[in-house]
N, C-alpha and C positions, 0 to 999 in steps of 0.2 A: 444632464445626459438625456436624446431622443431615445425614445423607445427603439428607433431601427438601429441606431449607429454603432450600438456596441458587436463588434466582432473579436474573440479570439480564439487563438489556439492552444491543441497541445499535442508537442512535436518531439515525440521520443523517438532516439536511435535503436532500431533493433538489433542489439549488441549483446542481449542477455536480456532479465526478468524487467518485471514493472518491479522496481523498489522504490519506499515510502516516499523517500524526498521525488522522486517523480509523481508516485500518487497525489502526493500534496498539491503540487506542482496544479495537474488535472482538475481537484479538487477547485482550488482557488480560480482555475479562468473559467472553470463550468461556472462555479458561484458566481460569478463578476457578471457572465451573459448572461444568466438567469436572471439574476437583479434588474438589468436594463431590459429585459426581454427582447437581449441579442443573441447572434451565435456562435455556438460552441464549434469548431471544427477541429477534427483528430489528421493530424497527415502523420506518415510513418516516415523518417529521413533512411534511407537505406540506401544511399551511396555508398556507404564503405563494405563491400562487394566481400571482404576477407572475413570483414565480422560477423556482418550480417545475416541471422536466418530466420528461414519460416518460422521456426519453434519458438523464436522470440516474437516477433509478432503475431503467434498465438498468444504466448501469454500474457503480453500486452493486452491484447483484445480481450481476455476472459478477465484477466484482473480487474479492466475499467468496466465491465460486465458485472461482475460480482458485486463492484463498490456501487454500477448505479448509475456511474456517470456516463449518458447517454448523449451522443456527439450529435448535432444537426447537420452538420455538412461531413463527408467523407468516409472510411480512411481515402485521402490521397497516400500516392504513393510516391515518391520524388523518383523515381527508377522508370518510370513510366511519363515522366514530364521530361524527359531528355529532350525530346525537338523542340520542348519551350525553354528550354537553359539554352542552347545549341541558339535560338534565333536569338535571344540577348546578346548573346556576348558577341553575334556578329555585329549588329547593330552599335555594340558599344568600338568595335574594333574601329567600324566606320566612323562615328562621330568624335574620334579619340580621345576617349575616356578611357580604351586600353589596348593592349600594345603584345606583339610578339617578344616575347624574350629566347635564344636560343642557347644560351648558358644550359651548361652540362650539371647534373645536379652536383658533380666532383667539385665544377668550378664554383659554384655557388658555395662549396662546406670551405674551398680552400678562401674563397672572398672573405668567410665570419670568422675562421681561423685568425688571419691577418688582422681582423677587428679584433678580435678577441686580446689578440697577443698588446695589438699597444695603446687595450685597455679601452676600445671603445664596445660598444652595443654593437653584438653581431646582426648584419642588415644584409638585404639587399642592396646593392650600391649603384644600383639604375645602369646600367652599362648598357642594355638594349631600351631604356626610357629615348622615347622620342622628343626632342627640344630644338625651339626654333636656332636653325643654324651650325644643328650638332653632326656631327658626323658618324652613322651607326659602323658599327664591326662588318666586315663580310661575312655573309651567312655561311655557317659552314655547312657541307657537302652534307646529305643524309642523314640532317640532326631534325626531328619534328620539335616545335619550339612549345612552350605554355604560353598561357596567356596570364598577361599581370594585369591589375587592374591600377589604375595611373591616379594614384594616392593626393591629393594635396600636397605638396611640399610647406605651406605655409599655414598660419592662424591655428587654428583648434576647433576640437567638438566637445558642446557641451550638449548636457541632457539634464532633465530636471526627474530623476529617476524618483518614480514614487515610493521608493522604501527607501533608498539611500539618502534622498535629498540629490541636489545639483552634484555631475561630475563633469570634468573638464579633462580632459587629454589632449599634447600639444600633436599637432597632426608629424611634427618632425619624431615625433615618439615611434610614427610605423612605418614601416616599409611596403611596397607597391606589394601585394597579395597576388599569390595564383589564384586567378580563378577558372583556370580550365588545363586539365593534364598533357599531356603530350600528345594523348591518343581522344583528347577531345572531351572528356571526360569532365563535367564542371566539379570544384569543390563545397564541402561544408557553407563555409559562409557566404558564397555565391548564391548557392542555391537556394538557403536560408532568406534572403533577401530578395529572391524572385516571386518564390512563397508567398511569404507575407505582403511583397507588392499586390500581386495579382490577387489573391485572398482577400484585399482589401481588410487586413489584419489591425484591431485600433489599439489594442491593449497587449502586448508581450511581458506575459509573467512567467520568467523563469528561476533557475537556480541562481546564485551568483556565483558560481563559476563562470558562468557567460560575459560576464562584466565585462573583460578584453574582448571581445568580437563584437563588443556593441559598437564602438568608435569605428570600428570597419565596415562594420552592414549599414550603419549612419552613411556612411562618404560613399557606398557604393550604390544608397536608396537615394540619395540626393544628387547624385552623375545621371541617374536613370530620371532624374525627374519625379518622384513617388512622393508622397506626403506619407511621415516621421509617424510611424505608433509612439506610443506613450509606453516606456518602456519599465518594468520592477523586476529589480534583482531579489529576491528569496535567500534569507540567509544560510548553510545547508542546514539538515536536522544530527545530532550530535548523541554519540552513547551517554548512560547515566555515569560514564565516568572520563568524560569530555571529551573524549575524541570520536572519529570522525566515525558514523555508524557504519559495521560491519559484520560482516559474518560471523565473525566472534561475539557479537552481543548476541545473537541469536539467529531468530526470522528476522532476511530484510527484503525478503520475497514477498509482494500482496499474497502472492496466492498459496506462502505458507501458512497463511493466517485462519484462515478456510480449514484447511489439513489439522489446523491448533485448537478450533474449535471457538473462534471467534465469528462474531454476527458481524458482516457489514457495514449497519446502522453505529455501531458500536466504533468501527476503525473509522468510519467518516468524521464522526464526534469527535471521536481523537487525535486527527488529523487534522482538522478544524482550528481546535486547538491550541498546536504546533507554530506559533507564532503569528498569529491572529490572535484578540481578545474579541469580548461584546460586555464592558464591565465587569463582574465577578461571575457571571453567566459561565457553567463548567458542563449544562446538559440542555441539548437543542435540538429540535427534531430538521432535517435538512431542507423543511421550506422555511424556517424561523431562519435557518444559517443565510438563505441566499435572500429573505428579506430584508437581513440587519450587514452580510459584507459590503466592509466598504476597503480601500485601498490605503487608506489614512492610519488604520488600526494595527498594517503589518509591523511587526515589530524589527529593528536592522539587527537585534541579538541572535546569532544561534539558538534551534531550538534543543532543549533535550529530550532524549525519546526516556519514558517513565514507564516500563512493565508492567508496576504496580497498579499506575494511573488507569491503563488501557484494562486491566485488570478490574478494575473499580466498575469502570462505563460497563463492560461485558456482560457483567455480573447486573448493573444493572436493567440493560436491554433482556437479557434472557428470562428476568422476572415480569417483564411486560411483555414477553413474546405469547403469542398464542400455542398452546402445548402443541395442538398437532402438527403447526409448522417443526417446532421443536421434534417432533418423535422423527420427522422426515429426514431430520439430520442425524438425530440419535439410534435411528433402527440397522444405516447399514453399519455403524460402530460395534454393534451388540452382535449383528451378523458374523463380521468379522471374527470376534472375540466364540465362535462358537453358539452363540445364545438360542433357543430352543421358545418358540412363543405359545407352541401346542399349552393349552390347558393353562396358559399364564396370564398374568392383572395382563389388565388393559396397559397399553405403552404412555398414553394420553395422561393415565391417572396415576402411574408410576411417576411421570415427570414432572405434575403437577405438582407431588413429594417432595421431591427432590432438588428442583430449578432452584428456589431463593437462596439455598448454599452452595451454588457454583458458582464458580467464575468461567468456567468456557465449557461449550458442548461437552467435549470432550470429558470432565468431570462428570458430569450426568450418566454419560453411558457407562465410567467407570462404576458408578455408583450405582445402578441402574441392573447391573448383569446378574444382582443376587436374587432378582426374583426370575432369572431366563435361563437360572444351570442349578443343577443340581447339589446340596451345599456339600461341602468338601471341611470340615474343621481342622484345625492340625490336633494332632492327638493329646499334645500336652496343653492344651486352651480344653482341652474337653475331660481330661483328666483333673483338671484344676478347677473349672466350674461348674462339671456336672458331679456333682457326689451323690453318695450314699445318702448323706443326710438330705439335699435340694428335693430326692426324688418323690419324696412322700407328695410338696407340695407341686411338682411340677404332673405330677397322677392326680391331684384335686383338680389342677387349673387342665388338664384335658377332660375329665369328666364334666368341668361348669361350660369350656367352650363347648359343648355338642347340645348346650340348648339354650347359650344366648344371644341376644340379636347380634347379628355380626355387625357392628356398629363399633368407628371407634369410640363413640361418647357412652355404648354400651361396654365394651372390654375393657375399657382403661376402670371405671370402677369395680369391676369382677377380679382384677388384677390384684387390688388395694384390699379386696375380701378376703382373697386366697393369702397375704403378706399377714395380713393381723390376723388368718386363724393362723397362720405358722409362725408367727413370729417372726418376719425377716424384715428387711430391709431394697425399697425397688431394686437395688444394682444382685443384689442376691437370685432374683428370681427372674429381672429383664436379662442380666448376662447370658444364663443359661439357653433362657427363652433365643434368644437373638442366633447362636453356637445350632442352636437343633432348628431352627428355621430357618435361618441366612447363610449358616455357616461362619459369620464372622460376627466380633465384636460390636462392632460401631457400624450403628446404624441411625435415621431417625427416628424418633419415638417411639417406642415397642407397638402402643394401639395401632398407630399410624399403618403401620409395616404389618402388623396383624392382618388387620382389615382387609388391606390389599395384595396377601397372600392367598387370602380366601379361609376359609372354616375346612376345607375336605384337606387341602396341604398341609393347616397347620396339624389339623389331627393324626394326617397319616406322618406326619417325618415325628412328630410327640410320640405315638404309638411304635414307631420304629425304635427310640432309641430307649424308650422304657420297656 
């Protein structure tokens, strides 16, 4: 493969959210142009005028934003190429590759009806098709007609699909296609194929869903003359309980992902993935990815989406994040939650704590809020482990913190002093400790949490409750 020749796209309908199997989707033809050091081009399909809206292709744009994936040519818009759909199809009417049909769309349900009924494949049955010698219907009075696109009748298409392997379709399988509405209007795979002509498109990596409109943008790119991209059908991505991912497994928004407290770096990984290998290779930073994709390694199985797995990467990226990137996602969480930073640890060194036991942002800042609010214990946690008997030593261990070095490598042995002159046991005197400083049980390491409380906090809420 030349360094210039690789071109492709990625061509979402603005119908609703960027969800994963489209992410993917993005993912795989950014990596592919990278590789070759071709290009990436974003066009938006928003012909379907009823579905489509702004909101959606904002969130399109912010999702591929967020992951990273940075388009070199576009957005096109296919809404704004109308006089370049418009001059094909005249050009095709002229060289008759396609044809006026005036059939009523009644007539066309009652023509598949009649198929249907004696068992054959409901079709279009060419009635307005041009043939040498045929004799067409009279046009009737004040009907605007579509335009069909004049199908092969004979042979087949094949394709050597790089995920599938070779597919074959006999051309008698389709019927002549609209590709322009009544009102002028071109359709989906029309326009699709004007696209990717003019785009000078090499590589079409899609869902496989698309699999049937490939045999028709094939016959209608080789009417026009264009030379064939190399086309891969993706198989879609699947819940961990095999069916088809949905709203009910969770997030299938990119940019719920964000709102969940996941990194980026982390859903690229794991998306990656998603049916693609690189050997046993399970963590790759995104120039290792578009060093090592190739098209050979898609796999034709479903993939399954795994919580856990994406769970696993998360956890791992947020331990190799820089913490103040980290606090920048973490401080308006804490905001939200009330959180108060007058006279509080550094955010930086709280998260530094923290980070290696999370799995998503969002963890952190749950974890995170007990040094930004005031603690709060429930009464029966404080009745249960602050007693009568704890308080003797928990009055030693405030008189030793007001003069030793606030260090945790110094408080953690001052702790162990204060247990064997009183006899206890760590959970006997960190419990306590934890209740009259954090307000909750579970914490990380008493010193740890000490430390980055400060000496003037821990003494005055000790002071307060003895």
């Amino acid at each position: 493969m030349t360094a210039t020749t690789v071109r492709t796209r990625f061509a979402p309908s603005p119908t609703g959210y960027l969800h994963l199997g489209g992410a993917r989707t993005a993912l795989f033809s950014w990596a592919y142009a990278r590789r070759f050091g071709g290009t990436f081009v974003l066009r938006i399909e928003d012909t379907d005028l009823e579905r489509s809206t702004p909101e959606a292709v904002q969130a399109i744009i912010e999702g591929m934003q967020w992951l990273g994936l940075e388009h070199d040519e576009g957005p096109f818009y296919q809404m704004k190429r109308m006089d370049r759909y418009r001059e094909v199809v005249a050009q095709m009417l002229e060289q008759g590759t396609a044809y006026y049909c005036y059939c009523s769309p009644e007539e066309v349900e009652a023509m598949r009806e009649r198929q249907r009924a004696a068992g054959d494949k409901p079709r279009y049955d060419g009635t307005w098709r041009p043939e040498p010698g045929k004799t067409l219907p009279a046009i009737p009075e004040g009907r605007k007609p579509v335009v069909r696109f004049k199908n092969p009748l004979d042979g087949e298409v094949t394709w050597n699909d790089v995920v599938k392997g070779p597919i074959t379709i006999s051309n008698r399988e389709m019927d002549d296609l609209v590709i322009a509405r009544p009102d002028g209007t071109p359709t989906y795979n029309f326009c699709v194929v004007v696209d990717d002509w003019d785009m000078k498109i090499t590589h079409v990596i899609r869902g496989d869903d698309h699999v049937n409109n490939t045999p028709r943008q094939i016959n209608i790119l080789k009417a026009l003359g264009g030379t064939l991209p190399e086309y891969g059908h993706v198989p879609m991505i699947l819940g961990a309980d095999g069916e088809k991912l949905s709203k009910r497994h969770g997030a299938v928004s990119v940019m719920d992902y964000p709102a969940q407290g996941y990194l980026p770096e982390a859903m690229l990984n794991y998306l990656a993935r998603l049916g693609w290998s690189h050997g046993d290779d399970e963590i790759f930073s995104m120039q290792q990815f578009c060093e090592w994709f190739d098209l050979d390694h898609l796999t034709k199985a479903p993939a399954q989406f795994n919580p856990e797995k994406l769970n696993w990467l998360n956890n791992h990226y947020i331990k190799l994040a820089d913490n103040a990137r980290l606090a920048t996602l973490v401080r308006p969480l804490l905001e939200k939650d009330g959180a108060s930073f007058e006279g509080a640890p550094d955010l930086d060194a709280v998260i530094g704590l923290l980070k290696d036991r999370a799995n998503t942002i969002n963890e952190i800042a749950a974890a995170a809020l007990m040094f930004y609010r005031q603690p709060a214990p429930e009464a029966a946690l404080v009745e249960q482990h602050i007693t009568e008997a704890i308080k003797p030593a928990l009055a030693e261990f405030a008189q030793r913190c007001a003069t030793v070095e606030w260090t945790k490598e110094a408080i953690a042995p001052m702790i162990k002093e204060v247990l064997a002159a009183h006899k206890l046991k760590m959970p006997q005197l960190a419990m306590p400790l934890r209740l009259i400083v954090a307000g909750q049980l579970q914490t990380p390491a008493i010193d740890a949490v000490l430390q980055l409380f400060g000496r003037d906090v821990v003494l005055a809420r000790l002071k307060n409750t003895l």
